[in-house]
Every structure is written in C-alpha cells, then in structure tokens.
C-alpha positions as CSV (number, residue, x, y, z in Angstrom):
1,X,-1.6,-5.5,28.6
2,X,0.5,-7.9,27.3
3,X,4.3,-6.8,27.3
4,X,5.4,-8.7,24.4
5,X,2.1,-8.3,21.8
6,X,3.0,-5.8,18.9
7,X,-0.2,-5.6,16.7
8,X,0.3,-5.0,13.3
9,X,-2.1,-3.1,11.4
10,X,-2.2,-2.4,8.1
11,X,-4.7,0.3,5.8
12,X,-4.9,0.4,1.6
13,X,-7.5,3.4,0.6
14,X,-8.9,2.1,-2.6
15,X,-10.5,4.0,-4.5
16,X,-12.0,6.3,-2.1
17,X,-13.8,9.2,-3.2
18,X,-12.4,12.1,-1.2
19,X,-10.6,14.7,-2.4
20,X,-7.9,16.9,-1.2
21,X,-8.3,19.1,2.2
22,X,-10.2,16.4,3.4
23,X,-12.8,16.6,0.8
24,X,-15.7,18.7,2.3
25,X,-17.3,19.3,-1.2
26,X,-20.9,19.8,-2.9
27,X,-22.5,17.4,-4.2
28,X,-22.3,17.8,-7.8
29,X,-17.9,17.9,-7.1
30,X,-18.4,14.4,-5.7
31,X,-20.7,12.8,-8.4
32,X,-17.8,14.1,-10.8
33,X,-15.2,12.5,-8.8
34,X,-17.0,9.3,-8.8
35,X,-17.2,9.6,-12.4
36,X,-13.4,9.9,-12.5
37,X,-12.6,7.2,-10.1
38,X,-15.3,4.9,-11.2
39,X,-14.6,4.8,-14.7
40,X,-14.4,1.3,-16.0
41,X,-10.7,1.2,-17.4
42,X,-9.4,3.0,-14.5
43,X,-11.5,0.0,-12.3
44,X,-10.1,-2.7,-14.8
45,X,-6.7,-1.0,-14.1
46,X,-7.0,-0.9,-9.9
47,X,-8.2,-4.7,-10.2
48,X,-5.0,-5.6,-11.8
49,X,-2.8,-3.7,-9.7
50,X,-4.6,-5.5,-6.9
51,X,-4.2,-8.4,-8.2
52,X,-1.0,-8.7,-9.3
53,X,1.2,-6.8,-6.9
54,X,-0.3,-6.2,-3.8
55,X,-2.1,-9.6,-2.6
56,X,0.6,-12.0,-3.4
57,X,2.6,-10.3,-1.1
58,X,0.0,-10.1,2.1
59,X,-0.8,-13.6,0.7
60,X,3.0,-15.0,1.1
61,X,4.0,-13.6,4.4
62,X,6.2,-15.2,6.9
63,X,4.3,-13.6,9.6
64,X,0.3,-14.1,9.3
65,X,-0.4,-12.5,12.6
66,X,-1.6,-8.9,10.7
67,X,-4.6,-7.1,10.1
68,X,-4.6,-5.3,6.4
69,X,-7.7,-2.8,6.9
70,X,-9.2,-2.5,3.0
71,X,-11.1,0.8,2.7
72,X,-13.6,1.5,-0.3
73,X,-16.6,3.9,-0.9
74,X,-20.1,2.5,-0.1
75,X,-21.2,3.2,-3.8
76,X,-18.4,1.8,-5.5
77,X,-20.3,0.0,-8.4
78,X,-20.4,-4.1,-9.5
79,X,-18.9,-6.0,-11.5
80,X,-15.6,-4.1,-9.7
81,X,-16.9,-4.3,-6.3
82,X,-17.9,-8.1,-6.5
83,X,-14.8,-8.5,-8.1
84,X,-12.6,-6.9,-5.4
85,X,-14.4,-8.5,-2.7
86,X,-13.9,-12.3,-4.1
87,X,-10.2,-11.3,-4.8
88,X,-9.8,-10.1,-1.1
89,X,-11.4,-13.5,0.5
90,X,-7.7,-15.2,-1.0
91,X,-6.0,-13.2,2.2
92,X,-7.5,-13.7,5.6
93,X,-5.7,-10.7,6.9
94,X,-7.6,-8.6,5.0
95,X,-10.9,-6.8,6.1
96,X,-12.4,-4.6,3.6
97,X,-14.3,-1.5,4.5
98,X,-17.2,0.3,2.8
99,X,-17.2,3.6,4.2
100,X,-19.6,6.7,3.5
101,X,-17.9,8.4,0.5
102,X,-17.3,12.5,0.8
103,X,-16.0,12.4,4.5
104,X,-12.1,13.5,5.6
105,X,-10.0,10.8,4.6
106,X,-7.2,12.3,7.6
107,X,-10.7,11.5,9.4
108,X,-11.9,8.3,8.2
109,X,-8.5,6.6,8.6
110,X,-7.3,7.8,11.9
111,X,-10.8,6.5,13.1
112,X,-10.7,3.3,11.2
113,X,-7.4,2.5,12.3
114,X,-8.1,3.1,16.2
115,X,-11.5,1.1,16.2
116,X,-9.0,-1.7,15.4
117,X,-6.6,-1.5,18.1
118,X,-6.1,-4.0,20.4
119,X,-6.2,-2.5,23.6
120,X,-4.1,-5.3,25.3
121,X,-1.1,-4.5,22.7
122,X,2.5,-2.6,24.1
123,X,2.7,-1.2,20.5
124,X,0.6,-0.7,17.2
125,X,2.7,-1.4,14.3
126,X,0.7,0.5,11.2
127,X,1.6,0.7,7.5
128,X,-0.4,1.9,4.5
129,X,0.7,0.3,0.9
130,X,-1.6,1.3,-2.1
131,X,-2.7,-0.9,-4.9
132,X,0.4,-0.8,-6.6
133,X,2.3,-1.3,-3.9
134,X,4.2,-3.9,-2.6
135,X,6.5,-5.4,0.2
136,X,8.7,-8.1,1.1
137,X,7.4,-11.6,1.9
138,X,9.1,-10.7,5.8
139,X,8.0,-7.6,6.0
140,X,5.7,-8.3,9.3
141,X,8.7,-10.6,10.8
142,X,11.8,-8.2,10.1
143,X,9.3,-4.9,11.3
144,X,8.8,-7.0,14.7
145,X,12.5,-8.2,15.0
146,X,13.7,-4.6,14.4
147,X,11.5,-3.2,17.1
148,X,12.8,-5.6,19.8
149,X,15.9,-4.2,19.4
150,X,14.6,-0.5,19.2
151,X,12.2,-0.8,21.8
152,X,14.1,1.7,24.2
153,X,13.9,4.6,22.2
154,X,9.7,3.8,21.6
155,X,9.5,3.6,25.4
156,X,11.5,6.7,26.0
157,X,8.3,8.5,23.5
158,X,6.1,6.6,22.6
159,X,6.3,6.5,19.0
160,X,9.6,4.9,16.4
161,X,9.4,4.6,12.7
162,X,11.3,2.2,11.0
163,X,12.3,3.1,7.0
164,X,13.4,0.6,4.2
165,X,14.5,2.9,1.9
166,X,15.7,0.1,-0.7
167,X,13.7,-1.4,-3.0
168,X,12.5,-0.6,-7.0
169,X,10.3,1.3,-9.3
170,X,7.8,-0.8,-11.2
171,X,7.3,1.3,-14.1
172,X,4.5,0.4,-16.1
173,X,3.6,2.3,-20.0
174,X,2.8,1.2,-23.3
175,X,6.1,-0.1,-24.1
176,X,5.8,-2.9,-20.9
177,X,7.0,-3.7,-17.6
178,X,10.3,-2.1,-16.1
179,X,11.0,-2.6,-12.7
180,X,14.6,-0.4,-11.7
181,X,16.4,-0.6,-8.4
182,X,16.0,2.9,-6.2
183,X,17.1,3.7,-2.7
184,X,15.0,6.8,-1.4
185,X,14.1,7.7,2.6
186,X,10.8,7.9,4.1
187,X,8.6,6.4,1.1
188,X,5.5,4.8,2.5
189,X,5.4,1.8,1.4
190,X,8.9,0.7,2.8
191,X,7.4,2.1,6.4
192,X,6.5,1.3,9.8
193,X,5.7,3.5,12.4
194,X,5.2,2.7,15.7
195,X,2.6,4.0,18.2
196,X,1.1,3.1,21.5
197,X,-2.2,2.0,21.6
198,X,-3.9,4.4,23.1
199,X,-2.6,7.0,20.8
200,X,-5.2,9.8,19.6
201,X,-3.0,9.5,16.4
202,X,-2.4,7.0,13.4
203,X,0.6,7.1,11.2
204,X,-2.0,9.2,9.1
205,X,-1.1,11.9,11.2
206,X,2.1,12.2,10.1
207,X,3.6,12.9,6.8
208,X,5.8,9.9,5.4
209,X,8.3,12.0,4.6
210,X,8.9,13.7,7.6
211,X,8.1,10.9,10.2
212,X,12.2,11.8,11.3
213,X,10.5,15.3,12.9
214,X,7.9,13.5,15.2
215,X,9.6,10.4,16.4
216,X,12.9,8.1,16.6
217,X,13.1,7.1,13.3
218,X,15.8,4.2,11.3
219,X,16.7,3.6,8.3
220,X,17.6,0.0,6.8
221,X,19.2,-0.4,3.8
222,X,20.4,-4.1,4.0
223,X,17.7,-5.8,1.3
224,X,15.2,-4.8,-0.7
225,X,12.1,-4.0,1.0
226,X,9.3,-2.7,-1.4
227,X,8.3,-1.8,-4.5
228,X,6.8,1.0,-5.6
229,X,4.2,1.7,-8.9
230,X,5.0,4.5,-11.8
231,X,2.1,4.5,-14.3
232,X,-0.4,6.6,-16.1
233,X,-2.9,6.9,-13.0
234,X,-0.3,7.2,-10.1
235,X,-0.7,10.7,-8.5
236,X,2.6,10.5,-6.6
237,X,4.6,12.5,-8.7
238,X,7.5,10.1,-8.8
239,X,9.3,12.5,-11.0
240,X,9.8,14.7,-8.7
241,X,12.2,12.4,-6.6
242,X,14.3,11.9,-9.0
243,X,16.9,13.9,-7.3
244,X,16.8,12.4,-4.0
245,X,16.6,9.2,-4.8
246,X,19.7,7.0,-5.5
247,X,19.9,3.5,-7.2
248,X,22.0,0.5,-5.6
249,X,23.4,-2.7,-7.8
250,X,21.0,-5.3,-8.7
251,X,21.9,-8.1,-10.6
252,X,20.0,-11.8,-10.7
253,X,20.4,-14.1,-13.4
254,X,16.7,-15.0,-12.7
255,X,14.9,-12.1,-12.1
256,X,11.3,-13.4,-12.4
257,X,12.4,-16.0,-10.2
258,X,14.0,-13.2,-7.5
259,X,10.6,-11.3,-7.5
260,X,8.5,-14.3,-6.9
261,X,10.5,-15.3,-3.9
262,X,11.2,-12.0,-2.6
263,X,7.6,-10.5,-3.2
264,X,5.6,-13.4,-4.0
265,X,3.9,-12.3,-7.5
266,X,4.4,-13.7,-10.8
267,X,6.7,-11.7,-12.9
268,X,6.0,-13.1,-15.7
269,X,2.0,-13.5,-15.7
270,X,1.6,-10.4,-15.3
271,X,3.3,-9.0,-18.0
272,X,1.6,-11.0,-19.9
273,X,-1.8,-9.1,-19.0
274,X,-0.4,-6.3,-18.9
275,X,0.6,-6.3,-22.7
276,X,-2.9,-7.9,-23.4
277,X,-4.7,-4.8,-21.8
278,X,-2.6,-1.5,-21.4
279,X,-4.2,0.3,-24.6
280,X,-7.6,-0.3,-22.9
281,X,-6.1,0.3,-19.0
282,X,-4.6,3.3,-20.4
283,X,-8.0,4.8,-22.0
284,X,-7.1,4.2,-25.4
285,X,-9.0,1.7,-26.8
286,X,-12.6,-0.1,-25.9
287,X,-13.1,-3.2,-23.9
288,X,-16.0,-4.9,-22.2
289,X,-16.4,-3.3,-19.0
290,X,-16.6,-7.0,-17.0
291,X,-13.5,-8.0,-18.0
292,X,-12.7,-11.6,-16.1
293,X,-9.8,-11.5,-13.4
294,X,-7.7,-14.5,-14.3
C-alpha cells in the first residue's frame, strides 16, 4: 500500500433506466421508462447539460490524477449515444459504462465503484455529480489538501466526508439562465467522502444528507465550490430546501468571466443555446431529433 496515494473516484448515472427501490420491475414498467428517459428532447436536453456544465469542469482541473466513472444503459439509442461517447473522449478521466438496464442502481454503483479501486491506495476519495452538475476547477487538489490535514480522524474510522456547502443554483426556464448564490450542507455535488479501500461500501451507501451520522464529517464555506441545476427535468426537488438553505454575498463585475475561471464553462455560449432551444428541450415545440452538438 502506498501511504501517501488517495485515489479519487468519481460516478455520474446518466440516464440509467432504473427506478426507485432499486428498480426490480416487469418488463413492460421498463420499456415505459425507456420511453420516458429516451425521449429525444429530454436526450437533446442531457447532451447539453453535459456539455455545457459538467465536462468543462473535469476538463479544466488542477488535479488530472481522477477517475470519473460514466454509467449509461446498454440500450441507450444513437445519434445520443454516439453523441455522448465522442463528447466524453474530450476528458481522459472519464470512462463510460454501459451497464445492463433494470438492475439496482444502490447495486450497480457500489459494484462499479469497487471494481475500480486501487488496492494499493490508503483512501478512496468518491464523489458523484450529475449532468447538471458542476464543481470547482480545484476540486480534486483542495479534496486532497483537506484530507492531509483530516487524516487523523479517517484513521481513527475509516471513513471522513468533506462538505462544500457554498456554491449557486443554476436555474434554467423559458425566461433564461439564472445562476443565484446558495449555502446549503450536505448537497452532493459539493461532496467528498472518504473510504478505505477495501470498504464493502461506496458513498452510495450513504445518504448525502446524512453522511454527519456515519462518519467525521467538515464543512467548508471559504469559496464557492459547486453548482447545482434547477430545471424542468431535475427530480431533486430543489424547492423543498428552500428553508435550509442560506445565500452568501456575490458580487463580480465580470461574472461570465468569474464562472469561466472558477468552473471552466462558457457563460455566455451557453446561454446562447440555451435560448436557441428551450421551447424544444422543454417539450414544447418540434426539432429534428439529431440536433448537432456545437
């Protein structure tokens, strides 16, 4: 083992056809949620969320030495699934999946995650983000600075999360782009958790909101760490929230410019298609399904 190696792994379920408890349905349940997650504008929709928020970040940071584990159903159709592929060969880091659709996603990940460990690492450092998801360009770095000084209390049980709760909502509707500043604890995209690696867990195992129950858990609130999506197909429930979550000052005369460097994407760009295709992301007019990425 070597004493100083913290692996950093990293999971996005895309599109993944399982539903909840696990999703031990009939057949006929899982064609229908194929139907629902395969349908071309919500596709057109995941590309661009991909796209646009969650690779520039992998793409631009400080710390390459991650793995970003990319899981998607074995039928997922083309033009997406060409699509998706050529936009995940842009970031090395990234390994995409096709798994057997219908199985347990607690199931699927746990055992994706673990036939990923490197057995000769002190510590697996795992993080999930979803499409519309993003996080700092030193996320990797400050997670592995931050455990350095924490690593007592991982020793002492073998498992630490580390929480960013600062960061914003990137609220997207008909009316544009809106991004907010919010401070809320235990969200998952702003979190690491730490586990040995021979652990019969992954951070699957644990609910995001509750990692403080199960392990040594910190939060940081010194810079903003993630952001988060609010849209028409985000199941989240971000609503919900709204009374726990707090909002911090954020001013920048250049904001496009702030997010760029921060998080790496294009402000700016992607407004632009947004506006170009909402009414069709958002079911509410036609398009042609094989709409280019640009």
């Amino acid at each position: 083992m070597n004493a100083d190696k913290i692996q950093a792994l990293g999971v996005t379920r895309w599109s993944y056809p399982c539903g909840q408890e696990g999703f031990r349905r009939e057949g006929s349940d899982l064609d229908a949620l194929r139907a629902q997650l395969y349908a071309p504008h919500r596709l057109d929709h995941r590309v661009f969320l991909l796209e646009h928020v969650l690779l520039p970040c992998l793409r631009a940071q400080t710390d390459p030495d991650f793995t970003h584990l990319f899981l998607m159903g074995d039928q997922l159709p083309d033009p997406w699934r060409s699509k998706i592929l050529a936009l995940l060969e842009t970031v090395p880091q990234i390994k995409p999946v096709f798994w057997p659709e219908g199985e347990d996603m607690l199931e699927v990940c746990r055992t994706l995650i673990q036939s990923h460990v490197s057995p000769d690492c002190v510590a697996t450092a795992q993080y999930r983000l979803d499409d519309d998801d993003a996080v700092a360009i030193d996320f990797i770095a400050r997670t592995r600075e931050i455990f350095v000084k924490m690593r007592s209390f991982f020793e002492e049980s073998g498992r630490l999360g580390i929480d960013f709760c600062r960061g914003f909502i990137m609220q997207t509707s008909a009316k544009g782009i809106e991004i907010n500043p919010v401070s809320m604890r235990f969200w998952a995209p702003g979190q690491m958790v730490f586990l040995q690696p021979d652990s019969k867990r992954s951070l699957f195992d644990f609910n995001h909101l509750q990692i403080w129950h199960h392990m040594p858990a910190m939060t940081w609130n010194e810079t903003p760490m993630f952001i988060r999506g609010a849209h028409h197909d985000n199941d989240s429930h971000l609503a919900s929230f709204a009374r726990r979550t707090k909002s911090f000052k954020f001013h920048h005369a250049r904001p496009t410019r702030y997010f760029k460097r921060r998080f790496g994407f294009d402000l700016r760009r992607m407004a632009a298609e947004w506006d170009e295709h909402a009414a069709f992301f958002m079911d509410e007019t036609p398009e042609p399904l094989a709409r280019d990425a640009s």
